[in-house]
TORKOL-4160 file (C-alpha; in steps of 0.2 Angstrom, whole numbers, padded with zeros to 4 digits, m for minus):
191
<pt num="1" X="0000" Y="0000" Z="0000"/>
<pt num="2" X="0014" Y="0014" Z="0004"/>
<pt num="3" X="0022" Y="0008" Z="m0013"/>
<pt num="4" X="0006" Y="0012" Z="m0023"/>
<pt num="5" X="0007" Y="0028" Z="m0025"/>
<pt num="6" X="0027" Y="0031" Z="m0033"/>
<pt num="7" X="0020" Y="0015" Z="m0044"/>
<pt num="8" X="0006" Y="0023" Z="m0051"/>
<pt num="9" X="0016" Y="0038" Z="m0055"/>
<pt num="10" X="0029" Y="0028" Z="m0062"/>
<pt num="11" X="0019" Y="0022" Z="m0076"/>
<pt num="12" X="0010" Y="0038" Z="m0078"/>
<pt num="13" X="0026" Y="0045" Z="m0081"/>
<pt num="14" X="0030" Y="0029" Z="m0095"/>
<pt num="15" X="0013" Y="0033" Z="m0103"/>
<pt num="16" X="0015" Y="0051" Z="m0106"/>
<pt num="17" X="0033" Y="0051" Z="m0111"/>
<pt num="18" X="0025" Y="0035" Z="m0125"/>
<pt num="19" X="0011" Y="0046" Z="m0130"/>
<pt num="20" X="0023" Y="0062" Z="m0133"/>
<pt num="21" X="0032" Y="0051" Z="m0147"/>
<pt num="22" X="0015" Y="0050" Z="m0154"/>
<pt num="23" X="0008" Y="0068" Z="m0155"/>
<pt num="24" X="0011" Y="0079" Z="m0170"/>
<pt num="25" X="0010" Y="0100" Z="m0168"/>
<pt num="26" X="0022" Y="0104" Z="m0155"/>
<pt num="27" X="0042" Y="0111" Z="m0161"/>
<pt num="28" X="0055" Y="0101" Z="m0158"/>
<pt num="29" X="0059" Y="0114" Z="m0143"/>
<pt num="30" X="0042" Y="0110" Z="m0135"/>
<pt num="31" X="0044" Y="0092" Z="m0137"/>
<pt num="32" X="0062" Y="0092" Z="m0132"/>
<pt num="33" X="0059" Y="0102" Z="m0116"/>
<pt num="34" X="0045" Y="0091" Z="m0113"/>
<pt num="35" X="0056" Y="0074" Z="m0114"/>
<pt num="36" X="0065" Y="0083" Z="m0098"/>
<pt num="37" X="0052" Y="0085" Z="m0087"/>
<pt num="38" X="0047" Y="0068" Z="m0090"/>
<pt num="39" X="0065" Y="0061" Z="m0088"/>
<pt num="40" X="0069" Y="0075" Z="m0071"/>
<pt num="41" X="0049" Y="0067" Z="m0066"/>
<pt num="42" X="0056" Y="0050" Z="m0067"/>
<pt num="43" X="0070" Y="0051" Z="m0056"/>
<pt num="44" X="0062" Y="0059" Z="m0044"/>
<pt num="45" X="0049" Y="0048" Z="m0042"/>
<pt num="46" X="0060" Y="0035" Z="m0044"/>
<pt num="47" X="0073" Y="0040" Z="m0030"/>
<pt num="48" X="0059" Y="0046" Z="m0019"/>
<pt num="49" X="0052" Y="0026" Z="m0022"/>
<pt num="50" X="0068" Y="0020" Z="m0018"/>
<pt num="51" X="0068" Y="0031" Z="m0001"/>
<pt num="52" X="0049" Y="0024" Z="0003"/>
<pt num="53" X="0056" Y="0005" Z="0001"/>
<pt num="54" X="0071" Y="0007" Z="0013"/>
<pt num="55" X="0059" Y="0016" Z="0027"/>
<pt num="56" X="0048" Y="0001" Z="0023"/>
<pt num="57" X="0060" Y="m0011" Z="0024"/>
<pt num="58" X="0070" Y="m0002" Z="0040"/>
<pt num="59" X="0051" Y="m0001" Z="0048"/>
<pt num="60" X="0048" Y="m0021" Z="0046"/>
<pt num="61" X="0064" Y="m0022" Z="0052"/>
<pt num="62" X="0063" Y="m0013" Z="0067"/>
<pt num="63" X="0043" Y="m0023" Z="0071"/>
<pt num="64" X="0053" Y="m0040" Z="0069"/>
<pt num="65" X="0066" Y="m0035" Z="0082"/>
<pt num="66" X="0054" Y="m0028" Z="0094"/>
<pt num="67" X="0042" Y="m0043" Z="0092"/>
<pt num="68" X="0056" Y="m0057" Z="0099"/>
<pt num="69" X="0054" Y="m0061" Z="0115"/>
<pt num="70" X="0071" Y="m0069" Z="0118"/>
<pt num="71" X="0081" Y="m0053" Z="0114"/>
<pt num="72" X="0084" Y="m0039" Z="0130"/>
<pt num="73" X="0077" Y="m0023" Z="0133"/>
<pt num="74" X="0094" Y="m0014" Z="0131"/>
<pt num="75" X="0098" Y="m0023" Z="0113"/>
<pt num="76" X="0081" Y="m0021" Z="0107"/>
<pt num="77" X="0083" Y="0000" Z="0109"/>
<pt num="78" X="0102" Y="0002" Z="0103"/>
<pt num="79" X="0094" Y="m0007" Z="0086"/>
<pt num="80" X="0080" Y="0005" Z="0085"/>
<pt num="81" X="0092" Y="0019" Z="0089"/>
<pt num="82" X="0104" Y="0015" Z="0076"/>
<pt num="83" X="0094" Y="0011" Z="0063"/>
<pt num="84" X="0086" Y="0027" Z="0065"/>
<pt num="85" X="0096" Y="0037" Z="0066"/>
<pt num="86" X="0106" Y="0030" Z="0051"/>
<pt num="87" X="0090" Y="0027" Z="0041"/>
<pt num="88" X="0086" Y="0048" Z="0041"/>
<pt num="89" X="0106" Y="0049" Z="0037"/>
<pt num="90" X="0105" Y="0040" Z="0022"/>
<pt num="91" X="0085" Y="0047" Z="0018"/>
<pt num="92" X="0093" Y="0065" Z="0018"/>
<pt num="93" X="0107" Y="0061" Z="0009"/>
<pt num="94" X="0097" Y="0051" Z="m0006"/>
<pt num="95" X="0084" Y="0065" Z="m0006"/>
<pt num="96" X="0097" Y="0077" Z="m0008"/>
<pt num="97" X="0106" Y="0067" Z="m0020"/>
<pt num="98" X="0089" Y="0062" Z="m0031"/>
<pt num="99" X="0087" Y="0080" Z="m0034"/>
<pt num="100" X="0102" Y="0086" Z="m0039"/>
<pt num="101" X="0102" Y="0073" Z="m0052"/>
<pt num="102" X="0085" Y="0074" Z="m0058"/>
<pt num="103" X="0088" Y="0094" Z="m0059"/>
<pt num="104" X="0105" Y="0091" Z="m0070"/>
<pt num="105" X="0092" Y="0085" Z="m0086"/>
<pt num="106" X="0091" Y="0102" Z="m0090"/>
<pt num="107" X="0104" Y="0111" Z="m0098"/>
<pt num="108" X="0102" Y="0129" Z="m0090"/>
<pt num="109" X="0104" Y="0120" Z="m0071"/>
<pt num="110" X="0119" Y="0109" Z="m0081"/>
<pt num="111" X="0128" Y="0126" Z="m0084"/>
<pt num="112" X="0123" Y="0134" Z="m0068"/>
<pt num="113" X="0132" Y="0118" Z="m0060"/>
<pt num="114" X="0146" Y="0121" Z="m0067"/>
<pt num="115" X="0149" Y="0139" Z="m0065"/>
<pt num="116" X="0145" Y="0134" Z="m0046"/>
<pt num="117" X="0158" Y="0119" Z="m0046"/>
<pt num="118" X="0171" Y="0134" Z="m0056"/>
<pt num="119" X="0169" Y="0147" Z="m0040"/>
<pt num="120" X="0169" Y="0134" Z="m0026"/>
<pt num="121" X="0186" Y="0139" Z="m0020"/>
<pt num="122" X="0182" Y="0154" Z="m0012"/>
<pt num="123" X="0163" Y="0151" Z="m0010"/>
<pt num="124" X="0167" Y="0133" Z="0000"/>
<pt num="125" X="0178" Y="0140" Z="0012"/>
<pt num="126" X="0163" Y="0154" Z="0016"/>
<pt num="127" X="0151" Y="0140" Z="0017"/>
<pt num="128" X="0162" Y="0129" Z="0027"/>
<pt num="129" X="0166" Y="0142" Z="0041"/>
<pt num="130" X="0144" Y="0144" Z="0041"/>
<pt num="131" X="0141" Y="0129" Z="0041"/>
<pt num="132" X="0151" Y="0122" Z="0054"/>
<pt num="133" X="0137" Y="0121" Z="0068"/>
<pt num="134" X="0128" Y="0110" Z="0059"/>
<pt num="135" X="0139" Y="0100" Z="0053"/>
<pt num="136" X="0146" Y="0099" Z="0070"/>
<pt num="137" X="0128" Y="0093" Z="0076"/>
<pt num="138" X="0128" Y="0081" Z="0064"/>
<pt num="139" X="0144" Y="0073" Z="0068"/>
<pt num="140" X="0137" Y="0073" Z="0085"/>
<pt num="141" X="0120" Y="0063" Z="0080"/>
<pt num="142" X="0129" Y="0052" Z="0070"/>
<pt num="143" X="0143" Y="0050" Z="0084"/>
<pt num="144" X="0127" Y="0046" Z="0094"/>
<pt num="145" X="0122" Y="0031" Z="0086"/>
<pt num="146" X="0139" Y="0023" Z="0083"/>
<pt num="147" X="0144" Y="0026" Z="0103"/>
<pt num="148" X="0125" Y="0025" Z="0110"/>
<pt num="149" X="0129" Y="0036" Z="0126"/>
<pt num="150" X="0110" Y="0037" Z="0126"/>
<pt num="151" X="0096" Y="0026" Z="0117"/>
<pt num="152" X="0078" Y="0026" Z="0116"/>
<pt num="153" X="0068" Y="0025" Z="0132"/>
<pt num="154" X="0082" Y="0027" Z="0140"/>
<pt num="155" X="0079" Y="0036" Z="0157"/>
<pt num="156" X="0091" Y="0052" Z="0163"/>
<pt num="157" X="0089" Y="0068" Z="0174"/>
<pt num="158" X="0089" Y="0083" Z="0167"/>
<pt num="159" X="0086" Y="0100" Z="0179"/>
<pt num="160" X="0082" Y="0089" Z="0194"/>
<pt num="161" X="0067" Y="0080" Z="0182"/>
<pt num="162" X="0066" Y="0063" Z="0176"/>
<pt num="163" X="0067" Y="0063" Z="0157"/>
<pt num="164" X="0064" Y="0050" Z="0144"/>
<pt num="165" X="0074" Y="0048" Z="0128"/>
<pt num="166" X="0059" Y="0048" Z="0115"/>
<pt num="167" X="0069" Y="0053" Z="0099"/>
<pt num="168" X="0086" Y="0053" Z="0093"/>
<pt num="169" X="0089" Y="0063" Z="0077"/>
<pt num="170" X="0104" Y="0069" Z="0065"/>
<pt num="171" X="0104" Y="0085" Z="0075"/>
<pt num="172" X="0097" Y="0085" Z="0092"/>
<pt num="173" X="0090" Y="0072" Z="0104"/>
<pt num="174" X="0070" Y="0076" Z="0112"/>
<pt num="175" X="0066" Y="0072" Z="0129"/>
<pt num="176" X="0050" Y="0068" Z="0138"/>
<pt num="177" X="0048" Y="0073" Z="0156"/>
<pt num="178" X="0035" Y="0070" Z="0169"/>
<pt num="179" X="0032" Y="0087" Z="0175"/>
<pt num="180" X="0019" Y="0092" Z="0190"/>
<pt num="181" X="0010" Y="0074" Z="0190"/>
<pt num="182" X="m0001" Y="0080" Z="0177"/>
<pt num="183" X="0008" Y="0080" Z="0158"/>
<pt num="184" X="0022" Y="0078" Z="0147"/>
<pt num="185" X="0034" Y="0091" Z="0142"/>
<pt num="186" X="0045" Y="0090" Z="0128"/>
<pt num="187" X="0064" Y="0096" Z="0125"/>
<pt num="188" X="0074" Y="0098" Z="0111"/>
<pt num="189" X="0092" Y="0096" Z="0116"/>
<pt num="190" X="0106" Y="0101" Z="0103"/>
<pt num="191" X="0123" Y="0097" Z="0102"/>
């Protein structure tokens, strides 16, 4: 059922890109600018599809190894952690990379590309030194996973409260706390 909908588009897109061959009227312009969108429309929907099979795949994953009953609590949430963590790594990383790729069909964003890739010397260095914090977070997250100082569920004190890991992410971890017997409260912790 989650598939349904990147296979649908998948062979709308093979249907229209078929029937275009087929028409008469448009200049070669028209129909050559149109054979673009339909090639950049593919692979997008064919990394996004790609992106929809690995979260379906790392969510049955992650059922099956909460499901046994012989494995401990402690094992059980450093899997769920790292695969999480990891799984939105690699899901950032694809999207990012599906569409640069599916953008680079066209000739203007080809040019642009390059012109970028001529003037990165002095642009990276700006870049790098502004983006330094996050990447410095995202080492972090990533160092997070590997080492598992903390997983899911895991209990700590923060501020004289009991907290609750409830998600781990690339960039910051969110805590739950219990606060005044009545309800949750939720933190963002960075770095």
């Amino acid at each position: 059922a989650r598939l349904r909908a990147p296979i649908r588009n998948f062979l709308m897109i093979i249907a229209a890109s078929a029937a275009l061959q087929a028409t008469i009227g448009f200049t070669d312009a028209t129909t050559s600018f149109l054979e673009q969108v339909f090639i950049c429309l593919f692979i997008l929907n064919l990394g996004f599809g790609i992106i929809r099979t690995f979260r379906l795949l790392t969510d049955q994953y992650l059922t099956r190894i909460s499901a046994k009953e012989h494995m401990d609590d402690i094992s059980v949430r450093s899997h769920q952690t790292q695969i999480r963590v990891l799984r939105r790594l690699i899901e950032i990383s694809f999207g990012v990379l599906t569409a640069a790729s599916s953008l680079m069909v066209f000739h203007s964003v080809q040019k642009f590309g390059v012109s970028l890739f001529a003037s990165a010397g002095a642009a990276s260095l700006i870049v790098g030194l502004s983006a330094r914090p996050a990447l410095t977070n995202l080492i972090a997250g990533i160092q997070i996973a590997v080492t598992q100082p903390i997983r899911m569920e895991d209990m700590l004190i923060l501020n004289g409260d009991w907290a609750w890991v409830e998600e781990i992410n690339a960039t910051y971890v969110v805590l739950r706390t219990w606060e005044n017997q009545e309800s949750w409260r939720f933190f963002q912790v960075e770095g």
